[in-house]
N, C-alpha and C positions, 0 to 999 in steps of 0.2 A: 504494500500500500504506500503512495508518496506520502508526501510531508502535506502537501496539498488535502488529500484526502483526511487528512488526520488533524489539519489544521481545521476545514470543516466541518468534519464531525463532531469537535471541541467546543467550537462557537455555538451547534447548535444544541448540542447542550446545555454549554451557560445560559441558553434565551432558555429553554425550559425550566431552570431552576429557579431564575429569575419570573417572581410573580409580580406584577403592577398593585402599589398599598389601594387602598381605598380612593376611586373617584373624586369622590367629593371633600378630600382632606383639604382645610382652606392653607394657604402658604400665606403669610404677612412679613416685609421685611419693613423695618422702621414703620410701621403699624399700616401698613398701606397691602393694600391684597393684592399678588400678582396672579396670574394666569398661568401655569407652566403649560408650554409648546409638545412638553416628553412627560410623561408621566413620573411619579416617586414611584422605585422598584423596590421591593426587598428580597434582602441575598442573603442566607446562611445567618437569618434572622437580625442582618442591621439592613435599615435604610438608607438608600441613597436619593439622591435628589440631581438633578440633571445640574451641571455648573452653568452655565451661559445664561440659561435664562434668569439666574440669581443675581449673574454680574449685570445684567443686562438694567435691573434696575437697579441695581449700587451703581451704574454708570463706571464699571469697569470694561477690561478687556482681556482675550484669552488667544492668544497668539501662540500656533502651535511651530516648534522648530523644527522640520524635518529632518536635518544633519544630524540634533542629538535625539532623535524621538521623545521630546518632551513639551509640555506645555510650559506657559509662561503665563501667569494668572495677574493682573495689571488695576490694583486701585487706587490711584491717585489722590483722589479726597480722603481715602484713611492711610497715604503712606505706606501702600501694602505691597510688595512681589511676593508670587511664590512660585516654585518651580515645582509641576505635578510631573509624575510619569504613569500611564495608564498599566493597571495590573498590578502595582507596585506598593506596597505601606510606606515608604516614605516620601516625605514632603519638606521640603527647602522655605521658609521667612526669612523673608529680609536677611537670608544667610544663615539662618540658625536650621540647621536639621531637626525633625522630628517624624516621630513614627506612629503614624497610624495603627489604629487597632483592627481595623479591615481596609482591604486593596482598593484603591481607585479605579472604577469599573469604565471599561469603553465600550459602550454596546451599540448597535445600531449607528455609527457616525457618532453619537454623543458620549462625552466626559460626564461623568455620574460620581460624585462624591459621598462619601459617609456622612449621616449623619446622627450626632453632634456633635465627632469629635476633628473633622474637615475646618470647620466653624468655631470651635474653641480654640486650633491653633490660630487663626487670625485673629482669637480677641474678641469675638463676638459671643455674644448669649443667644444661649436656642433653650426654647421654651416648648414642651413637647405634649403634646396628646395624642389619641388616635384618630383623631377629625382636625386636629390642628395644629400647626407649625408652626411658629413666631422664630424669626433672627436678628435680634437688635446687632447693628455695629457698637463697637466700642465709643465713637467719638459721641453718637445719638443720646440726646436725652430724652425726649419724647414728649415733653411737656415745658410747660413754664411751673408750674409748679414746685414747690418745696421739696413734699413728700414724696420717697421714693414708690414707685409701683412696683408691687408685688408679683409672682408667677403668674396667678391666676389672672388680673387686670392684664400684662401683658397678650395673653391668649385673647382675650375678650375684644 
């Protein structure tokens, strides 16, 4: 059997393991609802959530390098690089390595991140339910108010 054959027998596997979480799960970044384009998957029982469409409204950008096979993860307004490789538990900040607890997933054309701990190395809070996803940025405060908002408030 080639490498060919064995390469897509592999892939299509991973699509069958890989299940799509719940439809109707709301995603909120800095309290504003996005629409994701890919669905949140779950694998080997963590979820991922498609990257682009998250930078898409943090107004980042996600520039893949072909010479090294890796991504380049681009946020400006929070001072943020990172260096993703698909398939791979590590990830590069602003030059600091760290290791993820599950792989960065490539399925279908798209970069698919762990989550919550993708989003903890950049310094963001993720806020979790099974219907709903909250990801504050670090620099975000969300209010003019005083008092800080609680889990629950943030979901809401």
């Amino acid at each position: 059997m080639s490498w060919k054959c064995i390469l897509l027998l592999s892939f299509s596997a991973l699509l069958l393991l890989c299940t799509p979480v719940n439809a109707s799960t709301t995603i909120k970044i800095n309290n504003k609802i996005i629409k994701l384009s890919t669905p949140i998957i779950s694998h080997k029982g963590t979820k991922y959530l498609p990257i682009r469409d998250v930078l898409y409204s943090l107004k980042g950008e996600l520039i893949k390098s072909r010479k090294h096979h890796h991504y380049i993860l681009k946020l400006p307004k929070y001072k943020l690089e990172a260096t993703l490789k698909p398939r791979r538990n590590d990830l590069s900040v602003n030059g600091l390595r760290h290791y993820l607890p599950s792989p960065i997933l490539f399925l279908e054309g798209r970069l698919h991140v762990p989550v919550p701990s993708f989003f903890n190395y950049l310094g963001f809070k993720v806020f979790s339910t099974p219907s709903k996803l909250s990801i504050i940025p670090k620099a975000y405060t969300g209010s003019t108010s005083t008092s800080p908002k609680t889990s629950r408030e943030m979901l809401n």
